[in-house]
C-alpha positions in Angstrom: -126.1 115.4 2.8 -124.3 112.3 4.6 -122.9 109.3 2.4 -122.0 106.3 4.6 -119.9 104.0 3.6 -121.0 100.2 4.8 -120.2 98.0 2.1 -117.3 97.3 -1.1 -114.9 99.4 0.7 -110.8 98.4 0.6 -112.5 95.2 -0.7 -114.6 94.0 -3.8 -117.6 92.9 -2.4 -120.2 93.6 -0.3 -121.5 96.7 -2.1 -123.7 99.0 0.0 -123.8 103.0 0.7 -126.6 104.9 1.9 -127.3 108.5 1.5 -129.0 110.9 3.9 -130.8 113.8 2.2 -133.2 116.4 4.1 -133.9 113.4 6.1 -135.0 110.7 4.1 -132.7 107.8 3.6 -131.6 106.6 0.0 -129.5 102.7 -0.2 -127.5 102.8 -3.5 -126.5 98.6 -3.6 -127.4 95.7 -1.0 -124.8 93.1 -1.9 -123.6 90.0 -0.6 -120.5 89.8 1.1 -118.5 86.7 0.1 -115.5 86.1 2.4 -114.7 83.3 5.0 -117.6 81.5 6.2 -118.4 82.5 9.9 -117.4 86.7 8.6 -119.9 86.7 5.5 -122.9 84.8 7.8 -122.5 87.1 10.3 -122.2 90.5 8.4 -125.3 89.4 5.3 -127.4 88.5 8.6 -127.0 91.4 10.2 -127.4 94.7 8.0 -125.9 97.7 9.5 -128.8 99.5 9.6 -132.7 99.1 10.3 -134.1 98.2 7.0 -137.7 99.4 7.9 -135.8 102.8 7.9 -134.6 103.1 4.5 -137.0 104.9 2.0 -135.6 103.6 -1.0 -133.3 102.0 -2.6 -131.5 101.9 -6.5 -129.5 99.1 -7.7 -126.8 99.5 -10.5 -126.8 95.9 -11.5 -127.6 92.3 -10.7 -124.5 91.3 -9.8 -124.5 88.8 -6.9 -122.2 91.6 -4.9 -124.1 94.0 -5.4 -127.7 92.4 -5.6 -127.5 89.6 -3.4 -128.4 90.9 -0.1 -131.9 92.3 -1.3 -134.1 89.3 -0.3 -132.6 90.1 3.8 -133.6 93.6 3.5 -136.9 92.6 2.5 -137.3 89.9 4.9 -136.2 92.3 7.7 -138.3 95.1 7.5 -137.9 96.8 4.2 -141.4 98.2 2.6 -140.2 100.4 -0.2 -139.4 100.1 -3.9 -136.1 98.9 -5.6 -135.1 101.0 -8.6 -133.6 99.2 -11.4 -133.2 98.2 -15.2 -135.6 96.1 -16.8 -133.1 93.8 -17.8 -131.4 93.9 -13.8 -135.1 93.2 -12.7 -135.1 90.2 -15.0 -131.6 88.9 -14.2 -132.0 89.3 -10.5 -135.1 87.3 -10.8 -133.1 84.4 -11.6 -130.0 85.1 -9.5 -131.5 85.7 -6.5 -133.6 82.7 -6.1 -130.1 80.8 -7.7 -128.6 82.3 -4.2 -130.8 81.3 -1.9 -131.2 77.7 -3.7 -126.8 78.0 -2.7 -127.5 79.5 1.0 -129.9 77.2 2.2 -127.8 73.9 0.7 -124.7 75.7 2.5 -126.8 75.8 5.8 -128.2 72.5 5.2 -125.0 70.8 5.0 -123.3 72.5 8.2 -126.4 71.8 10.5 -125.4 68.0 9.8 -122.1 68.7 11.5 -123.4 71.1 14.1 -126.2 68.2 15.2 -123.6 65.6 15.7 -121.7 67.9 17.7 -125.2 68.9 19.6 -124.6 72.4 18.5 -128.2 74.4 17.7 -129.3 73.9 14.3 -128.9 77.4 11.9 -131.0 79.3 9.5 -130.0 80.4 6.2 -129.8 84.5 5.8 -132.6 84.1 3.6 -134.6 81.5 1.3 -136.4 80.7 -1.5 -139.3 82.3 -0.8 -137.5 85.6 0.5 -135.9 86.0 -2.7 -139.3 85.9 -4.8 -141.4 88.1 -2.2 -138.6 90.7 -2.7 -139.1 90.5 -6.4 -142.4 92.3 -6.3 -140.7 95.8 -4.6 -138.6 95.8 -8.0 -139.9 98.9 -10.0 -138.2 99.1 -14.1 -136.4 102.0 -15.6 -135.4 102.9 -18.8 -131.8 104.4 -19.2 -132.6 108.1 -19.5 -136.0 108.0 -18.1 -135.7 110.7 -14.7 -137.8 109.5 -11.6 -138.5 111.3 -8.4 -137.0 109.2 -5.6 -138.0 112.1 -3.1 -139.1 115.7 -3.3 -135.3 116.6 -3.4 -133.5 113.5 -5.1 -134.2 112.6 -9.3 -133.0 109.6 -10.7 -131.7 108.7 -13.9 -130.1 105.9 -15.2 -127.2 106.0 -18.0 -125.5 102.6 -19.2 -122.4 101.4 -17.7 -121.6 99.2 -20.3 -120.6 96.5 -17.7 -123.3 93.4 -17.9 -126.8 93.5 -19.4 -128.4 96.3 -17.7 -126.0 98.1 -15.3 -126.5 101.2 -15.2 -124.3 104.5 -13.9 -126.6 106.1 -11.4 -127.3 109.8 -11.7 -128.8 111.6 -8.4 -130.2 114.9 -9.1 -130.2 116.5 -5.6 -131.6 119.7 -4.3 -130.8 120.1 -0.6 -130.4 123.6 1.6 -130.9 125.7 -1.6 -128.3 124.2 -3.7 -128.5 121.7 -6.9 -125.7 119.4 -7.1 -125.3 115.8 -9.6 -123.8 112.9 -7.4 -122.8 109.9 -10.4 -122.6 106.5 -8.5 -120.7 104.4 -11.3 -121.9 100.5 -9.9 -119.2 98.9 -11.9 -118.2 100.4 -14.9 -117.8 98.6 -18.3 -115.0 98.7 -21.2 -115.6 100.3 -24.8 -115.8 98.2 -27.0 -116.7 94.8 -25.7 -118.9 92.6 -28.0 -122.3 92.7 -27.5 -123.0 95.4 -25.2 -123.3 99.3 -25.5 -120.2 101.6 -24.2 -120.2 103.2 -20.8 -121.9 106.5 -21.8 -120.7 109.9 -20.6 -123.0 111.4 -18.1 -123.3 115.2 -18.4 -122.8 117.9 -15.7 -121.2 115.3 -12.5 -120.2 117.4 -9.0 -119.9 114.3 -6.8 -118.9 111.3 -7.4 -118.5 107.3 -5.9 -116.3 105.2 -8.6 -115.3 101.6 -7.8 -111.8 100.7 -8.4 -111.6 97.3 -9.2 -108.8 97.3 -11.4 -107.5 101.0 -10.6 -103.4 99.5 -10.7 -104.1 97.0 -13.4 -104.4 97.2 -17.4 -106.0 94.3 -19.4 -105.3 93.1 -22.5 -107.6 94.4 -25.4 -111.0 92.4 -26.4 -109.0 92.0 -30.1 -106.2 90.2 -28.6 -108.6 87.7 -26.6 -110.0 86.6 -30.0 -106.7 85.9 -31.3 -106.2 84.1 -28.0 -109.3 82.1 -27.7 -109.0 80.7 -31.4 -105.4 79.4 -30.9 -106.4 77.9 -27.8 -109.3 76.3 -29.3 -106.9 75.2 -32.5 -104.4 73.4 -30.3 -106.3 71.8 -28.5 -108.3 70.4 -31.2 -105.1 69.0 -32.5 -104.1 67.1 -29.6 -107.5 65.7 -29.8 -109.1 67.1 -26.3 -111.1 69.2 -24.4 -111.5 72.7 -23.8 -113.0 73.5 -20.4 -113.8 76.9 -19.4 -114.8 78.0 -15.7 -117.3 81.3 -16.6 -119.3 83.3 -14.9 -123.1 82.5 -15.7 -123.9 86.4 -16.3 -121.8 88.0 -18.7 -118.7 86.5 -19.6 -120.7 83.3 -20.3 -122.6 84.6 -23.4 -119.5 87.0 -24.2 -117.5 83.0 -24.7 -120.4 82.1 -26.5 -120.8 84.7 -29.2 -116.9 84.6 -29.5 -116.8 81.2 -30.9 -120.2 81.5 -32.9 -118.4 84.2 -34.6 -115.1 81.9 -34.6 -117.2 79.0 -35.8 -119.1 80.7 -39.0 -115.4 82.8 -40.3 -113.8 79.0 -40.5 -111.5 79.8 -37.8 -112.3 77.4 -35.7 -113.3 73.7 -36.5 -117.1 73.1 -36.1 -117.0 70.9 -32.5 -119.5 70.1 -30.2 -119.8 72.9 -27.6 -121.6 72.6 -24.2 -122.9 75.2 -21.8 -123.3 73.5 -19.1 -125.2 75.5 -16.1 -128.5 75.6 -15.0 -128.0 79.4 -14.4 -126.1 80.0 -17.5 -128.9 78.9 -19.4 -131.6 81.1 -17.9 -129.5 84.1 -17.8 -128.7 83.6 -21.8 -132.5 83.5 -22.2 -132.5 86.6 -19.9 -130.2 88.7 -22.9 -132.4 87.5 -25.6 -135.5 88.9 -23.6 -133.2 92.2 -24.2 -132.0 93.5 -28.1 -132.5 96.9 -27.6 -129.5 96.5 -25.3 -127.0 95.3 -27.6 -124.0 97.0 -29.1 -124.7 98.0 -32.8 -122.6 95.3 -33.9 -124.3 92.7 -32.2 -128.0 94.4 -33.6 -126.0 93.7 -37.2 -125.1 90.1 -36.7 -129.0 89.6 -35.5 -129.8 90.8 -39.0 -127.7 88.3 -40.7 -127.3 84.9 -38.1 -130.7 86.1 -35.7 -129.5 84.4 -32.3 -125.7 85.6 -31.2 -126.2 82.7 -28.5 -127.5 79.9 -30.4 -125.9 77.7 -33.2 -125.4 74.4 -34.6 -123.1 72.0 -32.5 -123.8 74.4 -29.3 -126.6 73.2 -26.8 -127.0 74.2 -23.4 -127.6 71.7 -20.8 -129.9 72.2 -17.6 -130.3 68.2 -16.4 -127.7 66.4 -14.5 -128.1 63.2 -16.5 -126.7 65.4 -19.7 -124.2 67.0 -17.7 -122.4 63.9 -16.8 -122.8 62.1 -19.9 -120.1 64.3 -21.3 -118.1 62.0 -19.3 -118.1 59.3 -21.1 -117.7 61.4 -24.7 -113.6 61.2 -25.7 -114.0 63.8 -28.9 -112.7 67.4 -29.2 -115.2 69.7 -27.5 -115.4 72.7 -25.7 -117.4 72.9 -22.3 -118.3 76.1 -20.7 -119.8 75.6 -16.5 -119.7 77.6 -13.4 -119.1 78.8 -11.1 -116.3 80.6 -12.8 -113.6 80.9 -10.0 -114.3 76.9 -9.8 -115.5 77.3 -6.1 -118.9 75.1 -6.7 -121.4 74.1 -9.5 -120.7 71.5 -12.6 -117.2 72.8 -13.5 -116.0 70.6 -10.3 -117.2 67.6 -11.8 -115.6 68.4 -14.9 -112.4 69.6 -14.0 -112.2 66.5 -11.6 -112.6 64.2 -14.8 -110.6 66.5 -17.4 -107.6 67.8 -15.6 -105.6 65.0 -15.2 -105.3 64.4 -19.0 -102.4 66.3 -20.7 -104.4 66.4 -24.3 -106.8 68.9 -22.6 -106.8 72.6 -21.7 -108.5 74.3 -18.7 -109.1 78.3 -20.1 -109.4 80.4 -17.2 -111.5 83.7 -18.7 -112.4 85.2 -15.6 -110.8 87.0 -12.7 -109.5 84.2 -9.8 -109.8 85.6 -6.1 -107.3 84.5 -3.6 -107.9 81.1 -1.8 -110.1 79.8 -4.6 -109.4 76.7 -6.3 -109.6 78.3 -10.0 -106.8 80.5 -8.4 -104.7 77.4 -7.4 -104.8 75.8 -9.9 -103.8 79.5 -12.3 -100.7 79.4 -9.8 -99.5 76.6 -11.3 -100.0 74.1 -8.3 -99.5 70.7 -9.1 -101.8 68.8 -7.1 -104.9 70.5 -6.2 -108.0 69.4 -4.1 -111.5 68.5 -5.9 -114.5 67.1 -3.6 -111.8 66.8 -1.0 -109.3 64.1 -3.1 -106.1 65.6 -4.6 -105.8 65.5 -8.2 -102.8 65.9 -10.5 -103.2 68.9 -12.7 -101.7 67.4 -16.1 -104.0 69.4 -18.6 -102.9 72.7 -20.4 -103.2 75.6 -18.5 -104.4 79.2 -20.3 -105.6 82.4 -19.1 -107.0 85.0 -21.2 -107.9 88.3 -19.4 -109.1 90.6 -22.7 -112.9 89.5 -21.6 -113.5 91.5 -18.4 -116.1 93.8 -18.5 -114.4 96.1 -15.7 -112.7 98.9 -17.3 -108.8 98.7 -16.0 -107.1 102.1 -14.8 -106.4 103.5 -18.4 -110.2 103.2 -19.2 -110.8 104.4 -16.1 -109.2 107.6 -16.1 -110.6 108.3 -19.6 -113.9 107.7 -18.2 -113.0 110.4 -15.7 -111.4 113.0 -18.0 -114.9 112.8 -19.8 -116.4 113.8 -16.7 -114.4 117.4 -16.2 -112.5 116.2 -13.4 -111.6 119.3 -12.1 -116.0 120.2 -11.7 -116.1 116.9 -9.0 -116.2 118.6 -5.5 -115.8 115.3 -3.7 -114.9 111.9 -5.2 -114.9 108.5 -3.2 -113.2 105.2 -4.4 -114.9 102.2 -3.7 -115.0 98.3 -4.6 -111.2 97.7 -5.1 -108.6 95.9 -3.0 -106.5 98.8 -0.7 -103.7 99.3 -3.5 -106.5 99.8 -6.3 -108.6 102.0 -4.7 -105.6 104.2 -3.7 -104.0 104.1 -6.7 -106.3 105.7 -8.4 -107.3 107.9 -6.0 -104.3 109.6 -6.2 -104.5 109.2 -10.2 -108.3 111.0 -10.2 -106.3 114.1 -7.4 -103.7 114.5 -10.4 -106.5 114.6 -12.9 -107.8 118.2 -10.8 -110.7 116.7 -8.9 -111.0 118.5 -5.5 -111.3 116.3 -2.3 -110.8 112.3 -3.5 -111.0 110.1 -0.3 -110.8 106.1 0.1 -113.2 105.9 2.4 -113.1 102.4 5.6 -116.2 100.8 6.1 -118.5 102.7 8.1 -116.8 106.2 7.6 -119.5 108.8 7.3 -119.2 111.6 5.3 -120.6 115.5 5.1 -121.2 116.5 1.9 -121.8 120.5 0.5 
C-alpha cells in the first residue's frame, strides 16, 4: 500500500490523502485550502491528481477544509461515490453551495479590477451548480455499518465526537496476504462537550493518520467556559451593552446557543434578547435538529424536558438583511451571535463595525483566530483595526473563552492514543497541525511505544507493510 500525502500537512488546511491499494485508488478528504489569495486559487484549481482516476472517495466531516474541494473534483472528472455520514451529507449540502455562493462573489469582485486593468476576466474554481451536481455522488452511512469500498478495502465509520457527523475512519485492508486496520481520525473531538457523543475507541488499529491541530496546546475545560460565558454575559448586562460573538456557523454556533438556553432557564443569566444572525447558521441549526440520534445523552435528556436545545423565548435567528441591520438601531442589552467566526467576512463585519467602538459592549472571541485575520487583530489587543477598509477604534471589552473547541488538545490526544495500544500501530503519520504541533506530538505518540511515527511534507509518498 502507498499513502500520499497532498493536503493538511505542516499546516491546518487543505485536507487530502489518497491511498493506493492492489491498484485501485482510495481519496480520504478533498478540502479547501484557505491561504493567501493567488496560493489557494491556484492549488483548489488544480488537484494534484486526475480526478477521473480516483475510485472512491470517504469524507470524515463537512468541514469547509476538509469538504470544500468536492464540487472541483466532480466538476473535473470524478464519476465515483463519496462516502459519508448522513448528517455530513446533510451539512455539506448546505456548506457547499454556501462556498461556492463565497467563490464566485470573490471572483466577481476581482474581475472588476482585472477589467479595468485589461487583464482576462477569471472563473471561480467552481459554482453553484458544481456544488449541487456533486451532491448526488454522496452515498450515507451509519457509524458501525461496514461497506466494501473495494474487493480488499471495508469501511466503517466510528464517531469522532468533533461536529455533527464526523466520523473516525476505519479501513479494513487485505493486500498481498495480510490483514491490517488503518484508523484515519479526520479531526477528533473532546469528551465531554455538550451536545455531542464522545470520540469512541476504535478496536484493533495497526496504522494510523492523526491530525495534530492542537498537539502543543491544552484548552481550558467545557465547565470552566460556562463559568466564563455567564460572567461575561452578567457584566455586560450591567454596563447596559452588547454581547457580540464571532462563531463558526457549524458547531460552535449551536454549542453558544444551548449554553445560554441552559444559562437562561437556571436564572443565571437575565432573560435578553439573543440574535443568531447568519444565513448559514440558521440552516445548519436546522441541519442538527434533522439529527437526535446524534446527541450526547445529556442533550437526549434535556429534549425530554425543554424539546428544542436550539430554540427558546427571547432567541430568534435571522436569515434577511433588513433584520440583520435593524439591530442597529436597538440600544438594549443583547447578545448577537454572526459569522464568519475569525471575522474575515459575513454579518459579524457589520456588527463589529457599529459595536466596537462603544466601551459598554464586549466582543467574545469563542473560536480559534488564525494569523493575519482581523478576529486575530483585534484578540492581540490592536487598537485601531480595519473594517470595510476604514479604521476603527476598538473601545469595547475584549474576552476570549477557549473551553468550546471541539479539537481535543494534546492531553486528550494522547489519551485517545493510549486507548488505541500504542505500541500495536506499525506506522503512524501526523497531519493537520502547524510544524510545532504536528511534531510535538509525534515525538509524544514515539514515547507512547508506537513503532515508526513520521510528519510527513506535502507530496511525500509513503510504502506501507
Amino acid at each position: 500500500m502507498q499513502i500520499e500525502f497532498l493536503g493538511a500537512n505542516l499546516s491546518v488546511t487543505g485536507s487530502m490523502h489518497l491511498l493506493h491499494v492492489n491498484g485501485r485508488r482510495i481519496l480520504l478528504e478533498c478540502g479547501l485550502f484557505q491561504g493567501h489569495r493567488e496560493e489557494s486559487f491556484e492549488r483548489n484549481r488544480n488537484l494534484p491528481f486526475k480526478a477521473r482516476d480516483i475510485d472512491v472517495m470517504v469524507l470524515s466531516h463537512a468541514h469547509i477544509d476538509h469538504s470544500g474541494n468536492i464540487p472541483n473534483l466532480v466538476r473535473s472528472g470524478y464519476k465515483g461515490n463519496i462516502y459519508a455520514t448522513f448528517a455530513t451529507h446533510d451539512l455539506c449540502s448546505i456548506m457547499l453551495r454556501d462556498t461556492a455562493y463565497i467563490l464566485e462573489s470573490d471572483v466577481a469582485y476581482l474581475n472588476k479590477k482585472r477589467k479595468r486593468t485589461g487583464q482576462p476576466p477569471l472563473t471561480p474554481t467552481y459554482t453553484t451548480d458544481d456544488a449541487v451536481r456533486s451532491l448526488s455522488q454522496f452515498l450515507g452511512v451509519g457509524y458501525h455499518r461496514p461497506v466494501m469500498l473495494t474487493p480488499d478495502v471495508t469501511l466503517t465509520f466510528y464517531d469522532a465526537g468533533h461536529i455533527l457527523g464526523s466520523a473516525l475512519v476505519a479501513l479494513d485492508i487485505n493486500e498481498n496476504g495480510r490483514s491490517s486496520r488503518l484508523l484515519f481520525t479526520g479531526d477528533l473531538g473532546r469528551p465531554n462537550l455538550a451536545i455531542l457523543r464522545d470520540p469512541e475507541r476504535v478496536p484493533d488499529v495497526d496504522l494510523l493518520i492523526t491530525e495534530s491541530t492542537y498537539g502543543d496546546r491544552l484548552h481550558g475545560s467545557p465547565e470552566s467556559a460556562t463559568v466564563e460565558l455567564k460572567r461575561v454575559v452578567n457584566e455586560t448586562y450591567a454596563r447596559r451593552g452588547k454581547v457580540i460573538i464571532p462563531a463558526f456557523s457549524v458547531g460552535r454556533t449551536q454549542e453558544i446557543v444551548y449554553a445560554l438556553h441552559r444559562l437562561t432557564l437556571s436564572g443565571q443569566i437575565p432573560r435578553l434578547p439573543i440574535f443568531v444572525d447568519s444565513p448559514l447558521s440558521t440552516n445548519a441549526t436546522d441541519v442538527f435538529r434533522l439529527h437526535p440520534g446524534d446527541y450526547d445523552e445529556e442533550t437526549r435528556e434535556f429534549m425530554v424536558k425543554h424539546r428544542d436545545p436550539f430554540g427558546f423565548a427571547g432567541l430568534r435567528y435571522l436569515r434577511h438583511a433588513e433584520d440583520s441591520k435593524a439591530l442597529n438601531d436597538r440600544d438594549e442589552p443583547m447578545i448577537i451571535i454572526s459569522a464568519s467566526g475569525m471575522c474575515e467576512a459575513g454579518r459579524i463585519l457589520h456588527h463589529l463595525k457599529n459595536n466596537i467602538g462603544n466601551r459598554r459592549n464586549t466582543i467574545l472571541f469563542v473560536s480559534f483566530q488564525a494569523e493575519h485575520t482581523l478576529g486575530r487583530r483585534i484578540l492581540e489587543g490592536r487598537k485601531e483595526v480595519p473594517i470595510f477598509g476604514e479604521d476603527y477604534t476598538v473601545r469595547a471589552q475584549i474576552e476570549e473563552i477557549d473551553g468550546y473547541s471541539a479539537h481535543a488538545d494534546r492531553n486528550e490526544m494522547l489519551d485517545y492514543m493510549r486507548g488505541l495500544q500504542p505500541e500495536r500501530l506499525r506506522e503512524v503519520f501526523v497531519v493537520h497541525g502547524e510544524e510545532s504541533a504536528s511534531t510535538s506530538l509525534a515525538q509524544a505518540i514515539k514515547e507512547l511505544g508506537a513503532g515508526n511515527v513520521v510528519v510527513p511534507n506535502r507530496g511525500d509518498i509513503f510504502e506501507v507493510n
